[in-house]
N, C-alpha and C positions, 0 to 999 in steps of 0.2 A: 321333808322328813328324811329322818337319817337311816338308809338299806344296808350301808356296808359293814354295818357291825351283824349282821345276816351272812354274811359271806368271808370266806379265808382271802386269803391275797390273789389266790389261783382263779377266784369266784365259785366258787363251791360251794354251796349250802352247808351252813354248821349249826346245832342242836342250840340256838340261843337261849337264854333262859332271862322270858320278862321280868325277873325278877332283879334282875342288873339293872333295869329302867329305874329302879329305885333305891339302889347301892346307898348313896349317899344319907336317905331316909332311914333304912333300915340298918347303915351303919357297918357295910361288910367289910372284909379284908381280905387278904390274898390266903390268908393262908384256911379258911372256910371252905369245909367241905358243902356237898349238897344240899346234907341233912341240917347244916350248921345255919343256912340262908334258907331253908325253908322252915327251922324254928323261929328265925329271928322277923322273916316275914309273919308265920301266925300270932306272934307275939307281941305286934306291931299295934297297940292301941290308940284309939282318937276319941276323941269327946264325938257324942253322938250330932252335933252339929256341926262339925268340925267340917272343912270342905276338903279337908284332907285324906278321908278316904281312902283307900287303895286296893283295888283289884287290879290283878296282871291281863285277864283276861275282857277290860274292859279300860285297859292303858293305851296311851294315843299310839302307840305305834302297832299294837295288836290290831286295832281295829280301821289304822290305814294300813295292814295288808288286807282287811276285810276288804275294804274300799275297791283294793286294786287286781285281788283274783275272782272274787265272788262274783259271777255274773250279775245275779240281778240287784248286787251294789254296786255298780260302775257307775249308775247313771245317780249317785247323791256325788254332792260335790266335794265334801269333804266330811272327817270322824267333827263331831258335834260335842260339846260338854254336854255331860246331863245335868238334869235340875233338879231340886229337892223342893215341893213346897213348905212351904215354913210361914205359921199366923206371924203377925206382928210382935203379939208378945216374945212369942221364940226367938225369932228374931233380933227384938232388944236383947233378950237374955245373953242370946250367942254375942251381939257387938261386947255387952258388957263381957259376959265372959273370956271374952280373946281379944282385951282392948291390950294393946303395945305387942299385937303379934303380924300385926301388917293389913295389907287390906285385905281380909278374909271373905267378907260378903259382899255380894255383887247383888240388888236386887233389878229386876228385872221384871217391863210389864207383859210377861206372856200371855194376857186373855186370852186369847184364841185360842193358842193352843193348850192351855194347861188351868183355862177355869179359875183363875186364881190371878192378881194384881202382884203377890207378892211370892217370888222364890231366889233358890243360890243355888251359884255351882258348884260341881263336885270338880275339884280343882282339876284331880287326875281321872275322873271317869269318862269317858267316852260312848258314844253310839252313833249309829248310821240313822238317817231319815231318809225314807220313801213316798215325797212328795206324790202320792197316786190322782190328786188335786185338790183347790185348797183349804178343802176341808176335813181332807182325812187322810192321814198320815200313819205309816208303820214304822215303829220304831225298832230295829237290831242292834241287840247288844253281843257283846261276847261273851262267853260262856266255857268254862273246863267242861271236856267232854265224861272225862273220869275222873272220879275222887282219889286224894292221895290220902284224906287223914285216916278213913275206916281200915282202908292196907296196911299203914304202917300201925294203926293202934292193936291188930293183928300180927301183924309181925313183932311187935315189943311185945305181945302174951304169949306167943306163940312159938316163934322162929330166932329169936334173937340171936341165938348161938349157934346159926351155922353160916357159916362163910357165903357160903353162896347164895343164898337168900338175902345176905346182907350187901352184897353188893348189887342184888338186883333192885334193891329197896331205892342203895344211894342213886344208883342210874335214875330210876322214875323220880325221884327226888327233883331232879332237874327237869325230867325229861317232861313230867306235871306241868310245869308250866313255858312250855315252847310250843310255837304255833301249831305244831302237830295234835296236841291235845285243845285244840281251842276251837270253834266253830261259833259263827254269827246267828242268833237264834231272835226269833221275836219275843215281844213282853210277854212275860207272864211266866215262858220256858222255862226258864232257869233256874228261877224257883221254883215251878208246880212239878217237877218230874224228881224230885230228891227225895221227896215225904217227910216224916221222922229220923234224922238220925243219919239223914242221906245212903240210906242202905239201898235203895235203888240208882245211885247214882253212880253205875256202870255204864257205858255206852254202847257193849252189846243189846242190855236189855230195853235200850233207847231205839234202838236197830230194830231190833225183834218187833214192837208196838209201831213203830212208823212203816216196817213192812206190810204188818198184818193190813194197815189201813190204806194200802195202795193196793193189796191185793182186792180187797173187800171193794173199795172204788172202782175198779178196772171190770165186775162183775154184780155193781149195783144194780139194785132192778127200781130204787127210790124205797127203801126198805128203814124202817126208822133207826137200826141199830148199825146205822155207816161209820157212824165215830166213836166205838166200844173200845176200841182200839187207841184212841186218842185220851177220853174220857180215863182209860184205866191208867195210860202213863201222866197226866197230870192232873189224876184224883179229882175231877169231873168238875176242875173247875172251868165252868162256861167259859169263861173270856178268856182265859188262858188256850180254848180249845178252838175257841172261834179264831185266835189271832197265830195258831202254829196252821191251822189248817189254810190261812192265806198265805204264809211262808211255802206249806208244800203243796200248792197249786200250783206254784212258778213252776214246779217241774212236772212236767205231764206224764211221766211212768217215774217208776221204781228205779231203773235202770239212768234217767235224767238225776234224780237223786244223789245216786253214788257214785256219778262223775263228777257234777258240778261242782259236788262238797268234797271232790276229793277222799272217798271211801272205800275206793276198790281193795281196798287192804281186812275192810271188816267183814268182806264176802265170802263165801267162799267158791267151788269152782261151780255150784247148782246155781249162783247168784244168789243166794240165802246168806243172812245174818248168821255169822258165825256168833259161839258162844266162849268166854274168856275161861272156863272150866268146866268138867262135865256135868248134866244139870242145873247147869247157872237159869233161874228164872222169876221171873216174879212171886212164883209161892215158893221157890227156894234162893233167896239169897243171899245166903250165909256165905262168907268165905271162906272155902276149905281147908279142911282139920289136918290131909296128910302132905307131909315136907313137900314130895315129888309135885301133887298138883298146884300147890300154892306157887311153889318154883314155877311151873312150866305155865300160869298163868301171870304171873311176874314179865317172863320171858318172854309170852305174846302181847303181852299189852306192850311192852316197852317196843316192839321190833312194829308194831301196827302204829304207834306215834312218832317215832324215827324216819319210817320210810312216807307218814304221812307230811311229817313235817319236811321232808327232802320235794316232794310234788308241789307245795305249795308254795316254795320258795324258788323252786325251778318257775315257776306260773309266772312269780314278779320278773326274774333276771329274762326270760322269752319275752316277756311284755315291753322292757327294756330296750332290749335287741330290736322290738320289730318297730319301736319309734324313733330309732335313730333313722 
Protein backbone atom coordinates (compact mmCIF):
# COMPACT_ATOMS: atom_id res chain seq x y z
CA UNK A 1 0.00 0.00 0.00
CA UNK A 2 1.22 3.30 -1.05
CA UNK A 3 2.03 5.76 2.54
CA UNK A 4 4.12 8.42 0.95
CA UNK A 5 1.60 10.28 -0.63
CA UNK A 6 0.70 10.77 3.51
CA UNK A 7 3.85 12.48 3.99
CA UNK A 8 6.08 15.57 2.49
CA UNK A 9 9.58 14.73 1.48
CA UNK A 10 10.86 15.85 5.09
CA UNK A 11 8.15 12.88 6.37
CA UNK A 12 5.86 15.06 7.80
CA UNK A 13 2.40 14.43 7.92
CA UNK A 14 0.25 16.49 5.26
CA UNK A 15 -3.70 17.00 5.26
CA UNK A 16 -4.29 14.40 2.37
CA UNK A 17 -7.51 14.40 1.06
CA UNK A 18 -9.12 10.78 -0.07
CA UNK A 19 -10.64 12.18 -2.48
CA UNK A 20 -7.46 12.21 -4.81
CA UNK A 21 -7.61 8.20 -4.47
CA UNK A 22 -10.14 8.80 -7.06
CA UNK A 23 -8.94 11.87 -9.28
CA UNK A 24 -9.03 10.11 -12.16
CA UNK A 25 -12.85 8.88 -11.67
CA UNK A 26 -14.03 11.99 -10.70
CA UNK A 27 -12.12 13.72 -13.29
CA UNK A 28 -9.99 16.60 -11.26
CA UNK A 29 -7.42 19.12 -12.30
CA UNK A 30 -4.89 21.25 -11.11
CA UNK A 31 -6.45 24.05 -11.10
CA UNK A 32 -9.58 22.76 -8.63
CA UNK A 33 -10.23 24.36 -5.65
CA UNK A 34 -11.65 22.22 -2.40
CA UNK A 35 -15.08 23.23 -2.98
CA UNK A 36 -14.47 22.33 -6.82
CA UNK A 37 -13.48 18.31 -5.94
CA UNK A 38 -15.99 18.02 -3.30
CA UNK A 39 -18.89 19.01 -5.72
CA UNK A 40 -17.52 16.82 -8.36
CA UNK A 41 -17.15 13.95 -5.74
CA UNK A 42 -21.08 14.52 -4.59
CA UNK A 43 -21.91 14.55 -8.15
CA UNK A 44 -20.33 11.47 -8.96
CA UNK A 45 -23.33 9.11 -10.03
CA UNK A 46 -23.44 5.06 -10.60
CA UNK A 47 -26.14 2.70 -11.39
CA UNK A 48 -27.42 1.36 -8.23
CA UNK A 49 -25.70 -2.02 -9.16
CA UNK A 50 -22.76 -0.59 -10.27
CA UNK A 51 -19.67 -2.03 -8.34
CA UNK A 52 -18.47 1.20 -8.67
CA UNK A 53 -19.43 2.90 -5.77
CA UNK A 54 -17.41 5.35 -3.97
CA UNK A 55 -16.80 6.36 -0.53
CA UNK A 56 -13.48 7.98 0.76
CA UNK A 57 -13.95 6.86 3.99
CA UNK A 58 -14.37 3.40 3.22
CA UNK A 59 -11.44 3.45 0.31
CA UNK A 60 -8.52 0.81 0.43
CA UNK A 61 -6.20 3.15 1.67
CA UNK A 62 -8.37 4.75 4.51
CA UNK A 63 -8.93 1.64 5.83
CA UNK A 64 -5.34 0.18 5.70
CA UNK A 65 -4.49 2.97 8.08
CA UNK A 66 -7.34 1.54 9.97
CA UNK A 67 -5.67 -1.71 9.81
CA UNK A 68 -2.23 -0.38 10.92
CA UNK A 69 -2.98 2.31 14.03
CA UNK A 70 -6.37 0.92 15.39
CA UNK A 71 -5.37 -1.49 17.98
CA UNK A 72 -7.81 -3.75 18.00
CA UNK A 73 -7.52 -3.94 13.92
CA UNK A 74 -3.90 -5.01 13.95
CA UNK A 75 -4.81 -8.55 14.37
CA UNK A 76 -7.26 -8.65 10.61
CA UNK A 77 -4.87 -9.31 7.97
CA UNK A 78 -5.78 -7.13 5.53
CA UNK A 79 -8.77 -4.08 4.35
CA UNK A 80 -11.30 -6.64 2.77
CA UNK A 81 -14.01 -5.62 -0.33
CA UNK A 82 -17.36 -5.45 0.76
CA UNK A 83 -20.15 -7.32 -0.77
CA UNK A 84 -23.52 -6.56 -1.90
CA UNK A 85 -26.11 -9.21 -2.10
CA UNK A 86 -27.81 -9.35 -5.30
CA UNK A 87 -30.84 -12.25 -6.30
CA UNK A 88 -30.22 -13.81 -9.64
CA UNK A 89 -32.50 -11.75 -11.42
CA UNK A 90 -30.52 -8.57 -10.39
CA UNK A 91 -27.81 -9.82 -11.24
CA UNK A 92 -28.60 -10.79 -14.80
CA UNK A 93 -29.93 -7.39 -15.07
CA UNK A 94 -26.73 -5.73 -13.84
CA UNK A 95 -24.43 -8.29 -16.37
CA UNK A 96 -26.88 -7.13 -19.12
CA UNK A 97 -26.82 -3.68 -18.09
CA UNK A 98 -23.03 -3.14 -17.98
CA UNK A 99 -22.34 -5.79 -20.85
CA UNK A 100 -18.93 -4.02 -22.82
CA UNK A 101 -17.92 -2.20 -19.57
CA UNK A 102 -15.50 -5.03 -18.40
CA UNK A 103 -15.68 -7.58 -15.70
CA UNK A 104 -18.01 -5.78 -13.36
CA UNK A 105 -19.28 -8.77 -11.33
CA UNK A 106 -17.61 -11.12 -9.48
CA UNK A 107 -19.99 -13.70 -7.99
CA UNK A 108 -19.01 -15.30 -5.09
CA UNK A 109 -20.24 -18.42 -2.79
CA UNK A 110 -20.25 -16.64 0.69
CA UNK A 111 -22.77 -18.97 2.58
CA UNK A 112 -21.45 -18.83 5.67
CA UNK A 113 -20.86 -15.77 5.92
CA UNK A 114 -23.57 -13.88 4.18
CA UNK A 115 -26.67 -16.51 3.91
CA UNK A 116 -26.82 -16.15 0.42
CA UNK A 117 -24.96 -18.26 -2.78
CA UNK A 118 -24.97 -15.28 -4.70
CA UNK A 119 -23.14 -11.52 -4.17
CA UNK A 120 -20.57 -8.71 -5.85
CA UNK A 121 -18.08 -6.57 -4.94
CA UNK A 122 -17.97 -3.19 -4.32
CA UNK A 123 -14.94 -2.53 -6.39
CA UNK A 124 -13.69 0.35 -4.25
CA UNK A 125 -15.34 -0.36 -0.80
CA UNK A 126 -13.46 -1.72 1.84
CA UNK A 127 -13.66 -3.10 5.52
CA UNK A 128 -11.82 -4.88 8.39
CA UNK A 129 -13.03 -8.43 9.68
CA UNK A 130 -12.68 -9.59 13.35
CA UNK A 131 -12.45 -13.10 13.03
CA UNK A 132 -13.56 -13.45 17.08
CA UNK A 133 -14.10 -17.38 15.72
CA UNK A 134 -15.59 -19.07 13.04
CA UNK A 135 -18.67 -18.20 13.43
CA UNK A 136 -18.99 -14.80 14.29
CA UNK A 137 -17.33 -12.09 12.82
CA UNK A 138 -17.37 -8.11 13.37
CA UNK A 139 -17.27 -6.29 10.59
CA UNK A 140 -15.49 -2.08 10.56
CA UNK A 141 -16.16 0.06 8.17
CA UNK A 142 -15.07 3.57 7.78
CA UNK A 143 -17.08 6.27 8.62
CA UNK A 144 -16.78 10.60 8.35
CA UNK A 145 -16.82 11.66 11.70
CA UNK A 146 -18.62 15.03 10.79
CA UNK A 147 -20.81 16.10 8.01
CA UNK A 148 -19.74 18.63 5.39
CA UNK A 149 -23.04 18.84 3.28
CA UNK A 150 -25.42 20.41 6.31
CA UNK A 151 -22.35 23.27 6.88
CA UNK A 152 -21.94 24.35 3.74
CA UNK A 153 -25.75 24.00 2.75
CA UNK A 154 -25.60 26.74 5.86
CA UNK A 155 -23.10 28.53 4.85
CA UNK A 156 -24.57 29.12 0.92
CA UNK A 157 -28.08 30.58 3.04
CA UNK A 158 -26.37 32.01 5.39
CA UNK A 159 -22.63 33.13 5.22
CA UNK A 160 -21.68 33.26 1.78
CA UNK A 161 -20.53 36.78 1.75
CA UNK A 162 -17.95 36.97 4.30
CA UNK A 163 -14.48 36.09 3.53
CA UNK A 164 -13.64 34.45 6.41
CA UNK A 165 -16.22 31.98 6.82
CA UNK A 166 -15.60 31.30 3.30
CA UNK A 167 -12.37 30.19 3.65
CA UNK A 168 -13.02 28.26 6.74
CA UNK A 169 -15.62 26.36 4.46
CA UNK A 170 -12.90 25.66 1.71
CA UNK A 171 -10.38 24.29 4.42
CA UNK A 172 -13.09 21.68 5.85
CA UNK A 173 -13.82 21.12 2.22
CA UNK A 174 -10.70 19.12 2.22
CA UNK A 175 -10.06 18.71 5.55
CA UNK A 176 -13.87 16.39 5.35
CA UNK A 177 -12.21 13.95 3.98
CA UNK A 178 -8.53 13.27 5.47
CA UNK A 179 -7.98 10.65 7.89
CA UNK A 180 -8.47 13.03 10.75
CA UNK A 181 -12.29 13.06 10.08
CA UNK A 182 -12.58 9.37 9.47
CA UNK A 183 -12.77 6.59 12.31
CA UNK A 184 -13.49 2.65 11.92
CA UNK A 185 -16.78 1.96 13.32
CA UNK A 186 -18.89 -1.32 13.39
CA UNK A 187 -22.20 -2.28 11.16
CA UNK A 188 -24.90 -0.64 11.67
CA UNK A 189 -22.84 2.92 13.01
CA UNK A 190 -22.72 4.75 10.22
CA UNK A 191 -25.88 4.85 9.19
CA UNK A 192 -28.04 4.57 12.49
CA UNK A 193 -26.50 7.87 14.31
CA UNK A 194 -27.19 10.49 11.22
CA UNK A 195 -31.23 10.10 11.38
CA UNK A 196 -33.16 12.42 8.91
CA UNK A 197 -31.29 14.69 7.10
CA UNK A 198 -28.01 13.89 8.96
CA UNK A 199 -28.57 16.76 11.45
CA UNK A 200 -27.07 14.58 14.16
CA UNK A 201 -24.13 13.98 12.44
CA UNK A 202 -21.81 15.94 14.42
CA UNK A 203 -19.05 14.20 16.35
CA UNK A 204 -19.36 16.11 19.31
CA UNK A 205 -22.81 14.90 19.94
CA UNK A 206 -21.43 11.31 18.93
CA UNK A 207 -18.91 12.09 21.92
CA UNK A 208 -21.56 13.32 24.32
CA UNK A 209 -23.81 9.73 23.91
CA UNK A 210 -20.77 7.39 23.95
CA UNK A 211 -19.60 9.32 27.18
CA UNK A 212 -22.82 9.12 28.93
CA UNK A 213 -22.72 5.28 28.18
CA UNK A 214 -19.37 4.61 29.91
CA UNK A 215 -20.17 6.65 32.64
CA UNK A 216 -23.57 4.85 33.17
CA UNK A 217 -21.37 1.27 32.76
CA UNK A 218 -18.51 2.34 35.17
CA UNK A 219 -21.58 2.72 37.92
CA UNK A 220 -24.12 0.07 36.72
CA UNK A 221 -25.84 -1.83 39.39
CA UNK A 222 -27.50 -4.36 36.34
CA UNK A 223 -30.34 -1.66 35.85
CA UNK A 224 -32.36 -2.08 32.52
CA UNK A 225 -31.66 1.47 31.15
CA UNK A 226 -27.55 0.78 30.63
CA UNK A 227 -27.94 1.60 26.94
CA UNK A 228 -30.21 4.85 26.83
CA UNK A 229 -27.41 6.31 26.01
CA UNK A 230 -26.63 4.24 22.87
CA UNK A 231 -30.28 3.53 22.01
CA UNK A 232 -30.73 7.46 21.60
CA UNK A 233 -27.63 7.94 19.33
CA UNK A 234 -28.69 5.16 16.86
CA UNK A 235 -32.59 5.65 17.31
CA UNK A 236 -32.98 2.14 19.07
CA UNK A 237 -31.99 0.22 16.54
CA UNK A 238 -31.14 -3.09 18.38
CA UNK A 239 -28.56 -4.43 16.24
CA UNK A 240 -26.97 -1.55 15.44
CA UNK A 241 -26.76 -1.09 19.31
CA UNK A 242 -25.81 -4.54 20.12
CA UNK A 243 -22.77 -4.41 17.52
CA UNK A 244 -21.40 -0.61 18.57
CA UNK A 245 -21.56 -1.73 22.20
CA UNK A 246 -19.07 -4.78 21.19
CA UNK A 247 -16.68 -2.07 19.43
CA UNK A 248 -16.74 -0.14 22.98
CA UNK A 249 -16.05 -3.06 25.14
CA UNK A 250 -12.52 -3.34 23.50
CA UNK A 251 -11.89 -0.34 25.65
CA UNK A 252 -12.49 -0.66 29.18
CA UNK A 253 -12.93 3.09 30.37
CA UNK A 254 -13.70 6.26 28.88
CA UNK A 255 -10.39 7.33 28.95
CA UNK A 256 -9.05 3.79 26.85
CA UNK A 257 -11.51 5.29 24.34
CA UNK A 258 -9.91 8.67 23.57
CA UNK A 259 -6.69 7.42 23.19
CA UNK A 260 -6.93 4.41 21.14
CA UNK A 261 -9.19 6.48 18.61
CA UNK A 262 -6.99 9.06 18.88
CA UNK A 263 -9.58 11.80 20.49
CA UNK A 264 -7.71 13.83 22.95
CA UNK A 265 -8.60 16.80 20.87
CA UNK A 266 -12.41 16.32 21.36
CA UNK A 267 -12.01 16.55 25.24
CA UNK A 268 -11.60 19.06 27.04
CA UNK A 269 -9.29 19.62 30.15
CA UNK A 270 -12.39 17.76 32.80
CA UNK A 271 -12.00 14.86 30.27
CA UNK A 272 -15.64 15.66 28.91
CA UNK A 273 -16.97 15.86 25.39
CA UNK A 274 -16.46 19.14 24.28
CA UNK A 275 -19.27 20.85 22.29
CA UNK A 276 -18.42 22.34 18.44
CA UNK A 277 -20.93 25.59 19.74
CA UNK A 278 -22.65 26.81 22.46
CA UNK A 279 -25.67 24.63 23.15
CA UNK A 280 -24.90 22.24 20.52
CA UNK A 281 -27.21 19.04 21.49
CA UNK A 282 -29.54 16.48 20.59
CA UNK A 283 -32.68 18.74 21.26
CA UNK A 284 -30.72 21.51 19.86
CA UNK A 285 -28.97 21.08 16.75
CA UNK A 286 -29.50 23.65 14.57
CA UNK A 287 -26.41 25.34 13.23
CA UNK A 288 -25.92 28.57 14.52
CA UNK A 289 -27.56 31.74 13.11
CA UNK A 290 -24.67 34.32 14.33
CA UNK A 291 -21.49 35.08 11.95
CA UNK A 292 -18.95 34.89 15.07
CA UNK A 293 -20.30 31.39 16.39
CA UNK A 294 -20.66 29.68 13.14
CA UNK A 295 -16.93 30.95 12.42
CA UNK A 296 -15.51 29.96 15.75
CA UNK A 297 -17.15 26.46 15.26
CA UNK A 298 -15.75 26.25 11.54
CA UNK A 299 -12.37 27.01 13.29
CA UNK A 300 -12.76 24.17 15.87
CA UNK A 301 -13.88 21.56 13.93
CA UNK A 302 -11.22 22.11 11.33
CA UNK A 303 -8.10 22.56 14.07
CA UNK A 304 -9.79 19.15 16.18
CA UNK A 305 -9.37 17.15 12.55
CA UNK A 306 -5.92 18.68 11.48
CA UNK A 307 -4.23 17.89 14.74
CA UNK A 308 -6.22 14.62 14.60
CA UNK A 309 -5.13 13.71 11.40
CA UNK A 310 -1.31 14.69 12.28
CA UNK A 311 -1.52 11.79 15.59
CA UNK A 312 -2.72 9.29 13.32
CA UNK A 313 -0.17 9.50 10.72
CA UNK A 314 2.48 9.98 13.22
CA UNK A 315 0.98 6.33 14.76
CA UNK A 316 1.96 4.69 10.93
CA UNK A 317 5.53 6.61 10.42
CA UNK A 318 6.44 5.35 14.62
CA UNK A 319 5.10 1.93 13.42
CA UNK A 320 7.52 2.25 10.56
CA UNK A 321 10.52 3.16 12.54
CA UNK A 322 10.00 0.62 15.24
CA UNK A 323 10.04 -2.34 12.39
CA UNK A 324 13.03 -1.55 10.82
Amino acid sequence: METRKLFDYEGNPILYDMKDEFSNLLKFNENDSNLDKWVKYKSYKVDENSVYGIDCDVCNLAVFIYNKTFEFLKKCKRPTKQYKRISTKDLLNCCIAKKGEGNLVEIIPFTNVFKTNICYTREYKYQLIVDNTPHVKEYYRGDVMTSFTNTYKHYIKNFSDNKHIKDEIERLAKNHHTIGNMIPVPTGFNVGRASEMAKYDFWDLTMLKIWEWYQHKDNCKGCDNCDDALKELLFNDNDSVKHCKQWLEKFKKWHDFICKNYLSDYIDDKKKPIVFWKGHSFSNYNLPDKEEDFLSYLNKLNDCIEKRNTQILNAIKNEAQEQK
